[in-house]
C-alpha positions as CSV (number, residue, x, y, z in Angstrom):
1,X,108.3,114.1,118.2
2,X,108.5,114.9,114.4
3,X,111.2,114.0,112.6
4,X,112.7,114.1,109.1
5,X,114.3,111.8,106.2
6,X,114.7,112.2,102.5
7,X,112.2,110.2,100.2
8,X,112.3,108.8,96.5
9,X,109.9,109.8,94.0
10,X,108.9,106.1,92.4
11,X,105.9,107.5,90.0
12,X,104.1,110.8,89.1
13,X,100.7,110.5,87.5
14,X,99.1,112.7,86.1
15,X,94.7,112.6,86.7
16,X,93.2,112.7,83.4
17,X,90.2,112.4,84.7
18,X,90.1,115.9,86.9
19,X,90.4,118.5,84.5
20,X,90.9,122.1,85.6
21,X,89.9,125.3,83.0
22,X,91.6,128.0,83.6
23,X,90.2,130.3,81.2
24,X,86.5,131.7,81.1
25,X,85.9,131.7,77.3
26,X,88.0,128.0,75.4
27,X,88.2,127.8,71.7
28,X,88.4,124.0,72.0
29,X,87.7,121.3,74.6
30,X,91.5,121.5,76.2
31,X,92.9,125.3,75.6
32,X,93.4,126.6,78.9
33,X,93.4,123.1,81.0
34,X,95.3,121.8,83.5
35,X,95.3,118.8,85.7
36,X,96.7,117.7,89.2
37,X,98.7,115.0,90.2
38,X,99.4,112.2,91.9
39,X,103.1,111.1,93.4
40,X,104.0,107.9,94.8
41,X,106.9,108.2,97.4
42,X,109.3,105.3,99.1
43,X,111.3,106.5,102.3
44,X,113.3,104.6,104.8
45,X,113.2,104.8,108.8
46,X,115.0,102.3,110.6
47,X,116.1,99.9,108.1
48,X,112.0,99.7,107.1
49,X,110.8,101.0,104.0
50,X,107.9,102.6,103.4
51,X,105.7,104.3,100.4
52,X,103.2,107.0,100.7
53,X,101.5,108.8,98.0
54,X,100.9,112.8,97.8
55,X,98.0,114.5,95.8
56,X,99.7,117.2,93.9
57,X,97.0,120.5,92.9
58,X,96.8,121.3,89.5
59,X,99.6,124.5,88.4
60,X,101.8,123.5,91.5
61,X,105.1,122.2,90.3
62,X,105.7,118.4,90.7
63,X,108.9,117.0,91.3
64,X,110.6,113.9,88.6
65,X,110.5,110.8,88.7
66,X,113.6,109.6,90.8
67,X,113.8,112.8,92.4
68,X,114.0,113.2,96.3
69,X,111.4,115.1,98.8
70,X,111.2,115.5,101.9
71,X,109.4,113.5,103.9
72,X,108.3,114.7,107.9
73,X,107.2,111.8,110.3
74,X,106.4,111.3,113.6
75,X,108.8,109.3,115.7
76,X,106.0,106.5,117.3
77,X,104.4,106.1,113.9
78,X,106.4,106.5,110.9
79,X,103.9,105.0,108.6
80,X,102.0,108.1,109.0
81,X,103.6,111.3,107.2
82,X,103.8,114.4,105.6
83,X,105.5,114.6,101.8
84,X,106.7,118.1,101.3
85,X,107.3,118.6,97.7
């Protein structure tokens, strides 16, 4: 059975390393890039804590640091689960 609890945004990264053009034709080596990130999450089930991270595509918007998602787990296991940003 799925449940859900509210999670904690402790970092957002962004991945330098993965760039993204979005234009055909650049003048230089970053006009028109864009990169994804990466979001590290803590949430709570039970009195245990628990931190997940969520790879975020590049143009989606990214929530702050601090800021709260939601977080969908299953009952049996809720070290496995599903950030929705």
């Amino acid at each position: 059975m799925k449940k859900e609890t509210t999670g904690t945004v402790l970092s957002v990264s962004r991945q330098w390393w993965l760039k993204v053009n979005t234009k055909a034709i650049r003048k230089g080596t970053m006009d028109g890039a864009v990169f994804p990130y990466i979001i590290k999450v803590s949430y709570t089930v039970d009195g245990k804590e628990y931190t997940r991270r969520k790879w975020i595509r590049a143009r989606a918007p990214v929530p702050a640091e601090g800021g709260s998602v939601r977080v969908v787990y299953a009952e049996e296991k809720p070290g496995r689960a599903e950030i929705i940003c």
